[in-house]
C-alpha positions in Angstrom: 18.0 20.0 7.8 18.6 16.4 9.0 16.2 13.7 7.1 15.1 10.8 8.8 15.5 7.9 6.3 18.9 9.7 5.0 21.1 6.7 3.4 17.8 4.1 3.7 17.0 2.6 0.6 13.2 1.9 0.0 11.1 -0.5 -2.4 7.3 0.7 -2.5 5.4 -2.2 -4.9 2.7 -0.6 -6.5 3.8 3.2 -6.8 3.1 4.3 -10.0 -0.1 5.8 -8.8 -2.8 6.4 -6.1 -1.5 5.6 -2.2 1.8 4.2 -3.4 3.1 7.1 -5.3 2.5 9.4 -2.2 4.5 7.0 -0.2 7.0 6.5 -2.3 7.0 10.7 -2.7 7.1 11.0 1.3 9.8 8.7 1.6 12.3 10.6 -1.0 11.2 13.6 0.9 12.5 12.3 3.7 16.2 11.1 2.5 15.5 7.2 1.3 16.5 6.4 -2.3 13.8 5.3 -3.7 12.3 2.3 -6.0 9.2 3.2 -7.7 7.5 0.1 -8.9 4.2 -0.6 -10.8 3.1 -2.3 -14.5 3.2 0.4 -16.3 6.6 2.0 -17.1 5.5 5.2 -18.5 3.4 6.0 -14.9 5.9 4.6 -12.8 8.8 6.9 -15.1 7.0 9.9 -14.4 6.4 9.3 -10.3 10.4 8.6 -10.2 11.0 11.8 -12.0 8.9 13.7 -9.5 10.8 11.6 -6.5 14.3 12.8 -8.0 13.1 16.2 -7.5 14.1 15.6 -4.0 17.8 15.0 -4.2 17.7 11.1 -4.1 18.8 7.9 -6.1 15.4 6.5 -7.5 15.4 3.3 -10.0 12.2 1.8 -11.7 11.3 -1.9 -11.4 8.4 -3.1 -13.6 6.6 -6.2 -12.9 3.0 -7.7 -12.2 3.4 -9.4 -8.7 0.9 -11.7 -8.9 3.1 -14.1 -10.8 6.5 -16.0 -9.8 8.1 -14.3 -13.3 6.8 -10.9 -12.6 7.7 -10.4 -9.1 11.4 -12.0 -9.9 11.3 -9.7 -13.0 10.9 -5.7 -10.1 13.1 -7.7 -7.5 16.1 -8.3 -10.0 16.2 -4.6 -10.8 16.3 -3.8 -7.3 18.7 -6.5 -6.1 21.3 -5.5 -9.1 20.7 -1.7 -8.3 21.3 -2.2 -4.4 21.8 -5.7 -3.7 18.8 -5.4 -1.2 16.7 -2.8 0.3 16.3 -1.4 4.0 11.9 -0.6 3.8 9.7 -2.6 1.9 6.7 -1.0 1.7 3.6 -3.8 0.2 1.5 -1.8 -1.1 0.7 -3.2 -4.8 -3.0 -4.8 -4.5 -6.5 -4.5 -5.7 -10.0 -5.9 -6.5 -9.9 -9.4 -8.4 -10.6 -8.0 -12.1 -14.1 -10.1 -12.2 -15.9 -9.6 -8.8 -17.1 -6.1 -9.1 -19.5 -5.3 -6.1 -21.0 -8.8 -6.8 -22.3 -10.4 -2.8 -20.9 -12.8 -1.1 -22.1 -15.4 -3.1 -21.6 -14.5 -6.5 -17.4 -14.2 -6.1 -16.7 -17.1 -7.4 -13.6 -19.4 -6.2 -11.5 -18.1 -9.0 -12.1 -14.5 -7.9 -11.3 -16.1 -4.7 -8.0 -16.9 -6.0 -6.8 -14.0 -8.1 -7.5 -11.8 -5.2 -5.2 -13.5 -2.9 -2.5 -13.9 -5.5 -3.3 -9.9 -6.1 -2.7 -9.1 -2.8 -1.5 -11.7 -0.2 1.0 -13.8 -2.4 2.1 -10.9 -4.1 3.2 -9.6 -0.7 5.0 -12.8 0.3 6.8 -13.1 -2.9 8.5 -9.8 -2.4 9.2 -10.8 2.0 11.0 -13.7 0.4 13.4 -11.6 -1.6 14.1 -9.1 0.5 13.3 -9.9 4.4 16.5 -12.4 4.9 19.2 -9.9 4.0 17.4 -7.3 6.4 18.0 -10.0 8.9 21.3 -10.4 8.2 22.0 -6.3 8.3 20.1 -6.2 12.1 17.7 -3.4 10.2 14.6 -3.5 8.4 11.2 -2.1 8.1 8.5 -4.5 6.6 5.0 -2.5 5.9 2.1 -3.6 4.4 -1.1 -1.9 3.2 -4.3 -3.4 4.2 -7.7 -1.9 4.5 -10.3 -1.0 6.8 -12.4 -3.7 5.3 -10.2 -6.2 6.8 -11.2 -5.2 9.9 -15.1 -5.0 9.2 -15.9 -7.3 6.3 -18.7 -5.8 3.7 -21.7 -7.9 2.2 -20.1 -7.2 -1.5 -16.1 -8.2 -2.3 -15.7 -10.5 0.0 -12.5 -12.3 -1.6 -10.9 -8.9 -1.4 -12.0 -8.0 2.3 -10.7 -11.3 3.5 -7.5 -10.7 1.6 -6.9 -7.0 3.3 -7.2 -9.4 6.8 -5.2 -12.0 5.9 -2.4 -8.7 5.2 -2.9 -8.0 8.8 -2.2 -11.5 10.1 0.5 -11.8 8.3 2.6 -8.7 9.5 1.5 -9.6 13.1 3.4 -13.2 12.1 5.9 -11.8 10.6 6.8 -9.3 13.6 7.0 -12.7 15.7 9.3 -14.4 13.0 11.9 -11.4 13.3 11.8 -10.7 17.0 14.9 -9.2 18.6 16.5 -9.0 15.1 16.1 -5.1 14.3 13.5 -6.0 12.0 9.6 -4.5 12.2 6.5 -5.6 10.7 3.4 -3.4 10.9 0.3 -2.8 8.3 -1.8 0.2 7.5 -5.4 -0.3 7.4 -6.9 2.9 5.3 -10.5 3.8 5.4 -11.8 5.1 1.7 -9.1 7.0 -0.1 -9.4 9.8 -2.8 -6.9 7.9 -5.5 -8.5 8.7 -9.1 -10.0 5.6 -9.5 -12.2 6.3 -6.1 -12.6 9.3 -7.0 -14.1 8.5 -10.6 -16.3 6.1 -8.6 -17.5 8.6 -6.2 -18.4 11.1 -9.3 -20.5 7.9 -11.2 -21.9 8.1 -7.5 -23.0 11.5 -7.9 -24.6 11.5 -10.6 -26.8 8.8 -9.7 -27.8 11.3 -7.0 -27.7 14.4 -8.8 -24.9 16.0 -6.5 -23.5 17.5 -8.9 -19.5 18.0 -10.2 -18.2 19.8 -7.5 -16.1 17.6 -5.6 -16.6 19.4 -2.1 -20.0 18.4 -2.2 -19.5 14.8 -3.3 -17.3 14.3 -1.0 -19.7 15.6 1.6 -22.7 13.9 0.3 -20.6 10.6 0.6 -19.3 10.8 3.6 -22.8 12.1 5.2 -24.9 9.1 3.6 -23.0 6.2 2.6 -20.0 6.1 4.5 -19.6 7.9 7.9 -16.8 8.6 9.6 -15.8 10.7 12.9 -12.8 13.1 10.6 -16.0 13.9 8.4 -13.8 13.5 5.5 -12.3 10.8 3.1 -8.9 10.4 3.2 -6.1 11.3 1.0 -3.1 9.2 -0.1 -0.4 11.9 1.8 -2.6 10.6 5.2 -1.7 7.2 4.4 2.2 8.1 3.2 2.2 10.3 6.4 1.7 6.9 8.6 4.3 4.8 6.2 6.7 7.6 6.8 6.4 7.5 10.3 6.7 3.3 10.5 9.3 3.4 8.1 11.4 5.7 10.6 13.7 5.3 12.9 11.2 6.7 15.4 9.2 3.4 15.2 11.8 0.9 16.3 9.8 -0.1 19.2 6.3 -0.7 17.1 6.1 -3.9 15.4 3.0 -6.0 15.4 0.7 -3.7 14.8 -2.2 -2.7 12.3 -2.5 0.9 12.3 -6.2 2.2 11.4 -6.0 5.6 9.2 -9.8 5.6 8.7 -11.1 8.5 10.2 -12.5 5.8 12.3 -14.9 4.8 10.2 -18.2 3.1 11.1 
């Protein structure tokens, strides 16, 4: 049965675990070789072993994006493996390391700043290396992850919701910078996803309400009091790879520009 990113070759930063291992797990399932990237080589070892399971090329590329040494260190692996890649997925990201769920006014400016190195510059670093040669091919998919938070900003991590909107400005300027070269640029924007490390939070969460450990009923409890949405669910990373998949595909050559809410809709 045909495959629709059959002979594709695919970077996904951050896909040792969580959203970015389902993507990059989609996207092997779907044909592209696959580059499974995170910090830690032993996670990021065993998602490529899984991706091989589906018949494709996989390589590993280790390196903490948020620095000029790091980000050279995952592209160099890629570039001598392939010389370039046809969908970057820019997923790698996260909460500065010291704001917490501090308000507004307790992030300070260098939470301000490791955020945005985190998960803007990180991005940009990686559009350098690889965006030109896509160019140059006619072909390319550029996708980045973003959040629902970038669309409605919360009263606690505010370095990190403003980071997830700057992710969405971005692709809309990079969609204008490769116009009418074969080359897309679209984000994801997911609502609140079940990776472990939500998931962990969700159970601390319960038991300051005495929901108990069944997961069902967290998840239920959640939804219903602290953050409602129209699905009546939270999401699941295969929701979000399910949308990468899609943009990634040659189906979406005419959508580029866009920011594509998988949120349940959330309020």
């Amino acid at each position: 049965m045909p495959r629709d990113l059959e002979g594709k070759r695919a970077l996904v930063t951050g896909s040792s675990s969580g959203i970015g291992e389902a993507i990059a797990l989609r996207l092997a399932r779907e044909g592209a070789a696959v580059a499974v990237h995170g910090r830690n080589r032993e996670r990021a070892e065993a998602v490529a072993e899984a991706a091989r399971g589906h018949g494709v090329e996989v390589i590993v590329a280790i390196g903490d994006l948020a620095t000029d040494a790091g980000a050279a260190a995952a592209a160099d692996v890629v570039e001598s493996a392939w010389g370039g890649v046809d969908i970057l997925i820019n997923n790698a990201g996260g909460e500065s390391a010291g704001t917490g769920n501090a308000p507004w006014m307790e992030a300070t400016p260098d939470d301000w700043i490791a955020t945005y190195q985190n998960n803007v510059i990180s991005m940009v670093r990686m559009i350098h290396r690889f965006a030109p040669a896509m160019r140059e091919r006619g072909w390319g998919r550029l996708i980045q992850i973003s959040s629902v938070v970038g669309h409605d900003a919360l009263t606690v991590i505010p370095d990190y919701c403003a980071a997830k909107a700057a992710i969405i400005n971005l692709s809309k300027g990079l969609a204008k910078t490769f116009s009418r070269t074969g080359v897309t640029s679209n984000s994801i924007s997911p609502g609140l996803v079940a990776t472990p490390s939500v998931e962990a939070w969700l159970r601390g969460l319960s038991t300051a309400n005495g929901w108990g450990d069944d997961f069902g009923v967290i998840e239920r409890k959640a939804v219903e009091g602290f953050m409602p949405n129209h699905v009546g669910r939270i999401g699941r990373p295969d929701d979000i790879a399910h949308a990468a998949a899609y943009l990634a595909s040659p189906a979406a050559g005419f959508v580029t520009g866009t920011d594509l809410l998988v949120s349940g809709w959330q309020q």
